[in-house]
C-alpha positions as CSV (number, residue, x, y, z in Angstrom):
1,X,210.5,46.1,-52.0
2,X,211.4,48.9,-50.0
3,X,212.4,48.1,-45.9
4,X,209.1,49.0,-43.8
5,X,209.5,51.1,-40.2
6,X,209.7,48.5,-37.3
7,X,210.3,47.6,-33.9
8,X,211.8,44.6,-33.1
9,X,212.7,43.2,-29.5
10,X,212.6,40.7,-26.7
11,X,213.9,36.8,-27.2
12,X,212.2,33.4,-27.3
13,X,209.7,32.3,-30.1
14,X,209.6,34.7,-33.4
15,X,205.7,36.6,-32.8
16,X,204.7,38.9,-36.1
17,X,202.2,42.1,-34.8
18,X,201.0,43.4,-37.8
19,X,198.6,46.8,-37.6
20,X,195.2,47.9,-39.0
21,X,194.2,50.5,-41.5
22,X,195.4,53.9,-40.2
23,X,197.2,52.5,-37.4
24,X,200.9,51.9,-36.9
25,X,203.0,49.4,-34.9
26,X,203.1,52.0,-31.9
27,X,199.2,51.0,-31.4
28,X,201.3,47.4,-29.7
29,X,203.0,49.6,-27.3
30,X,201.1,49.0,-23.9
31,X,201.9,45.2,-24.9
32,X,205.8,45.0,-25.8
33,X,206.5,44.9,-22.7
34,X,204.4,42.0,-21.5
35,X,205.2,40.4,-25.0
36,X,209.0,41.1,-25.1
37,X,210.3,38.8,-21.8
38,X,208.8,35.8,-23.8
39,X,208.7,36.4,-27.4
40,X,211.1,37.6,-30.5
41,X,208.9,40.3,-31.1
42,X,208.4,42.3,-35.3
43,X,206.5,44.6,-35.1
44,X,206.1,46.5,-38.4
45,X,204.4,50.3,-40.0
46,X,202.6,48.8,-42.8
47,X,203.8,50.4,-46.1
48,X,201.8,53.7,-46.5
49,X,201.5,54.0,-42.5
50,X,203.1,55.3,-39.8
51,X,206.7,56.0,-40.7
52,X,207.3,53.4,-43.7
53,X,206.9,54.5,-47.6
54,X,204.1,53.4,-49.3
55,X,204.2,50.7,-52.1
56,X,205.9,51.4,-55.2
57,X,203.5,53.4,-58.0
58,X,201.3,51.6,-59.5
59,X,200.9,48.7,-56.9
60,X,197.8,48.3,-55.4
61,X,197.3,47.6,-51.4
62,X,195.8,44.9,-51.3
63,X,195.7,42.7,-48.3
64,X,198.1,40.5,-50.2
65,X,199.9,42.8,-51.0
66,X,200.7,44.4,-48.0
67,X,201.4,40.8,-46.7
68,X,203.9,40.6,-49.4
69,X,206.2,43.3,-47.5
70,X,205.3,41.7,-43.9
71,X,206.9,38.9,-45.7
72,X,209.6,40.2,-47.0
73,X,210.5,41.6,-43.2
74,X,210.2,38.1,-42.0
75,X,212.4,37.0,-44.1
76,X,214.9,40.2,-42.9
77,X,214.7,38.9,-39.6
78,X,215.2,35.3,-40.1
79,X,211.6,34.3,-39.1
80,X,210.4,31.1,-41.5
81,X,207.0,30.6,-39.8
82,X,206.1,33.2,-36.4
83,X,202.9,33.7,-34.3
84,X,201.1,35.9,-36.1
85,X,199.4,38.6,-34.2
86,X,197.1,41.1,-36.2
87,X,194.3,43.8,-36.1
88,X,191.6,45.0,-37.8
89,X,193.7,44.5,-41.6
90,X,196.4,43.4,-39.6
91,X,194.1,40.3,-38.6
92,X,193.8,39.5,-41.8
93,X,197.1,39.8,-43.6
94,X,198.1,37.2,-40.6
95,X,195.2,34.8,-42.4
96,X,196.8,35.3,-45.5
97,X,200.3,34.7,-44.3
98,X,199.1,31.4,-42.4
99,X,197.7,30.7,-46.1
100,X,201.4,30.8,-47.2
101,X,202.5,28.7,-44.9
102,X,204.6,31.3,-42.7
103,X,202.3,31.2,-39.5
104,X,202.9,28.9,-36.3
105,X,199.0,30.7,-34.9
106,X,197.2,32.9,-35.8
107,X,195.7,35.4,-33.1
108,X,193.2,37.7,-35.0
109,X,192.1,40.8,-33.5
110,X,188.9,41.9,-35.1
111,X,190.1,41.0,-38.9
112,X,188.4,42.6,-41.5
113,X,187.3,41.0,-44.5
114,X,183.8,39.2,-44.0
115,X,181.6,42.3,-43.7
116,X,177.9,42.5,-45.5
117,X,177.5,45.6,-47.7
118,X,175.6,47.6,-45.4
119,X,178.0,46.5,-42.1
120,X,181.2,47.9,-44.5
121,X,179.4,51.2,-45.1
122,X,179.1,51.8,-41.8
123,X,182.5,50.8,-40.7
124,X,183.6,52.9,-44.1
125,X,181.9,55.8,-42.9
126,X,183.4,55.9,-39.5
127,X,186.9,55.2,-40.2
128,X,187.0,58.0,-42.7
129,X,185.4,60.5,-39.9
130,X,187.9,59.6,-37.7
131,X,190.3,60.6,-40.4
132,X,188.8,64.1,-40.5
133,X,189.4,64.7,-37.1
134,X,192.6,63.5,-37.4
135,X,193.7,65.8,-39.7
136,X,191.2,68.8,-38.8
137,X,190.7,69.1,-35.0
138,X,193.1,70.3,-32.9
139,X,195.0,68.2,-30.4
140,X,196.0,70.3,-27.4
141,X,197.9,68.3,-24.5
142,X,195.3,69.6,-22.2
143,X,192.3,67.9,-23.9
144,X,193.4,64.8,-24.3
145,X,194.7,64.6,-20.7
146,X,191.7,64.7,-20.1
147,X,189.5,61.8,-20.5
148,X,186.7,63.1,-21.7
149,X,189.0,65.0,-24.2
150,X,190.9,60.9,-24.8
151,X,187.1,59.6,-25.6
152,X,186.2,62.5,-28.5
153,X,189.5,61.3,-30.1
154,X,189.8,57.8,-29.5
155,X,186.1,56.5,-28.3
156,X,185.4,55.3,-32.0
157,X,188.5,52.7,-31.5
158,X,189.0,52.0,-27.5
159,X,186.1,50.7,-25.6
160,X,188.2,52.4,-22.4
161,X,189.8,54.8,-24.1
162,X,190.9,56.5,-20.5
163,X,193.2,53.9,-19.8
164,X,195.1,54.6,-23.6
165,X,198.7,57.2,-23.4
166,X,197.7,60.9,-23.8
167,X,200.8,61.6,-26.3
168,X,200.2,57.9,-27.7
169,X,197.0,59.2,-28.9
170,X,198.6,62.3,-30.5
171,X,201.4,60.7,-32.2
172,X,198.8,57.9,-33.7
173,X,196.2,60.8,-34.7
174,X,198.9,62.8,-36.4
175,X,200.0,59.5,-38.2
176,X,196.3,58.6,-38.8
177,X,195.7,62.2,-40.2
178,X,198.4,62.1,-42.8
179,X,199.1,58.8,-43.9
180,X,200.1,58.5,-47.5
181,X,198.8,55.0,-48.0
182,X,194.8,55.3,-46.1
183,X,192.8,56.2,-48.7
184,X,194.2,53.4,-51.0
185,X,194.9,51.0,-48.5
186,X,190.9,51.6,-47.6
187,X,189.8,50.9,-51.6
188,X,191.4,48.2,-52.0
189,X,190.5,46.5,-48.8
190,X,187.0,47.4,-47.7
191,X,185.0,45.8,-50.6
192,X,187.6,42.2,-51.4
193,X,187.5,39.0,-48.6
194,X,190.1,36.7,-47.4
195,X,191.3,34.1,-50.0
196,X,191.6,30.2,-48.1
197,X,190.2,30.6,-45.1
198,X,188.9,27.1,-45.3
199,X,191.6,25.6,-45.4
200,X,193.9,26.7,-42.8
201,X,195.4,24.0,-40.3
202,X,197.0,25.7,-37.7
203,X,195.5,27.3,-34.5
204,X,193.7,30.2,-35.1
205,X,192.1,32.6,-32.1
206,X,189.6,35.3,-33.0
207,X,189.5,38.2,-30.6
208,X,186.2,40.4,-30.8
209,X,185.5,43.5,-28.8
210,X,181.8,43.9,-28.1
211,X,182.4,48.0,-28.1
212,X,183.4,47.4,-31.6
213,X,181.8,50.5,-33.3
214,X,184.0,49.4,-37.2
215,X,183.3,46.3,-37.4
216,X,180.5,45.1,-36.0
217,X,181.3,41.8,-33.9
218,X,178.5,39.3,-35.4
219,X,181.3,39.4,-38.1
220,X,183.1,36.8,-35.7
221,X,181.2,34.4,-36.6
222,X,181.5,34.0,-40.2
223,X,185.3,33.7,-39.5
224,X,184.4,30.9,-37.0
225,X,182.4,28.7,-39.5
226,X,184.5,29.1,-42.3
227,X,188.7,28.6,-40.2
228,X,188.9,24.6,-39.3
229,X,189.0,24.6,-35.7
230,X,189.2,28.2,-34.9
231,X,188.2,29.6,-31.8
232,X,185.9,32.8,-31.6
233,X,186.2,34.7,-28.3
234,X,184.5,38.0,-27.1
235,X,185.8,40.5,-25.3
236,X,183.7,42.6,-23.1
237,X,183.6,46.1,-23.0
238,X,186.4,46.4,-25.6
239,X,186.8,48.4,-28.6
240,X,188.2,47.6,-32.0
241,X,191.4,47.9,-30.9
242,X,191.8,46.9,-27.4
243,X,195.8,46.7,-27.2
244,X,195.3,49.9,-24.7
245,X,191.8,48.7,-23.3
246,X,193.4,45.2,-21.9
247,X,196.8,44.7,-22.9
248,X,197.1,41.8,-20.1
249,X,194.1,40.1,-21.3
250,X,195.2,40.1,-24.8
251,X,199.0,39.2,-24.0
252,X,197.8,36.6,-21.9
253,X,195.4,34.8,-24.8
254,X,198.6,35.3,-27.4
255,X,200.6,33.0,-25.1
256,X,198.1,30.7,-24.6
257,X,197.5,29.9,-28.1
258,X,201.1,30.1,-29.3
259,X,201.3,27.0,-26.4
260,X,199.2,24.7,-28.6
261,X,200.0,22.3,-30.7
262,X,196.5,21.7,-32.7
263,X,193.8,23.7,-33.9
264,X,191.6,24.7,-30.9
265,X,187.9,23.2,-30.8
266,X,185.1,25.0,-32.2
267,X,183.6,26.8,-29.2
268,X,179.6,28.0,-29.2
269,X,179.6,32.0,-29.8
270,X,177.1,34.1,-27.4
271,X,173.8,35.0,-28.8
């Protein structure tokens, strides 16, 4: 399998960030260095994203596949088991690779996978209009220092999408706007669901922004019922991926959980 794009630093206990559809490992940047002073961070381009080759022909990207070459990039780096941190499809190739035994915890950022018909439609049909503009509107440095101009691009995503890096945004829409692997990467994920979810044993945190305008966060809860002792957290005012909107809030819950020893207790989600 061919060696994915990555960025590894920092020392102390191996952590795993593994990206959504359309994103790349850059989308972690406003939390490296927070993470890096207490963890061996890998963070990887999924294959078909950002600057790594897709999969070989004929291999379909499936969830487990694409947690195949996370794998394989553990296993580079000398990581038997890591915190797992993930979002969006990043959140859940991190449940599949706790399902293989490789995770220490599991922090899942918005994981896709448990959407209803009619909730993956809508999240289809906003992903792939954020594609368009992507790859069709232009980008000028003076819009998007501007953060009104930072919303039009990034509002689907951020829930404070003024506090995200101007040329951060551009490098991840030009990504966005011409990665190889999207389209299948988005078949083969949007209509399949997690495999052994029940029975996971380690500690597993779900993170939910209540901006989320992809996947709508009542999804949270079928996560919750169906991971042994997982804990299902909102956060307020954040979008579907918050690394930019609260990169403190999101470090600090990634330490907290990587600190435990047994799945956390089932905790009541907000009506």
């Amino acid at each position: 399998m061919a060696t994915l794009d990555l960025h590894r630093g920092g020392s102390g206990a191996p952590l795993v960030l593994v990206h959504g559809l359309g994103h790349t490992w850059r989308g972690w940047k406003p939390m490296l260095p927070l993470l890096e002073p207490r963890f061996d961070v890998l963070a990887v381009d999924l294959p078909g994203f950002g600057r790594s080759a897709p999969l070989p022909e004929g291999t379909v990207p499936t969830a487990e596949a694409l947690a195949d070459a996370v794998e394989s990039e553990m296993d580079a780096a000398g990581f038997h088991t890591a915190h797992l941190a993930g979002n969006s499809l990043g959140g859940w190739i991190g449940l599949e690779l706790a399902r293989r035994g490789r995770a220490r915890t599991v922090t899942a950022i918005s994981p896709l996978g448990l959407g209803l018909p009619r909730e993956m439609a809508v999240g289809r049909g906003v992903v792939l209009s954020m594609r368009w503009l992507a790859r069709n509107a232009p980008a000028p440095e003076a819009i998007l220092r501007n953060p009104v101009g930072r919303t039009l691009f990034a509002g689907p995503a951020l829930g404070k999408p003024w506090r995200a890096d101007p040329a951060d945004i551009a490098e991840q829409a030009e990504m966005f706007g011409h990665a190889p692997g999207f389209i299948a990467t988005l078949e083969a994920s949007f209509d399949r669901q997690p495999l052994g979810l029940t029975q996971l044993q380690i500690p597993v945190l779900l993170l939910w922004g209540t901006k989320d305008l992809i996947l709508m966060p009542r999804q949270g809860r079928r996560f919750e019922r169906l991971i042994p002792g997982a804990e299902l957290r909102y956060l307020k005012g954040l979008g579907h991926t918050p690394m930019s909107d609260d990169p403190e809030g999101l470090v600090k819950a990634i330490e907290e959980l990587a600190l435990r020893r047994s799945p956390a207790p089932r905790a009541v989600a907000p009506a």
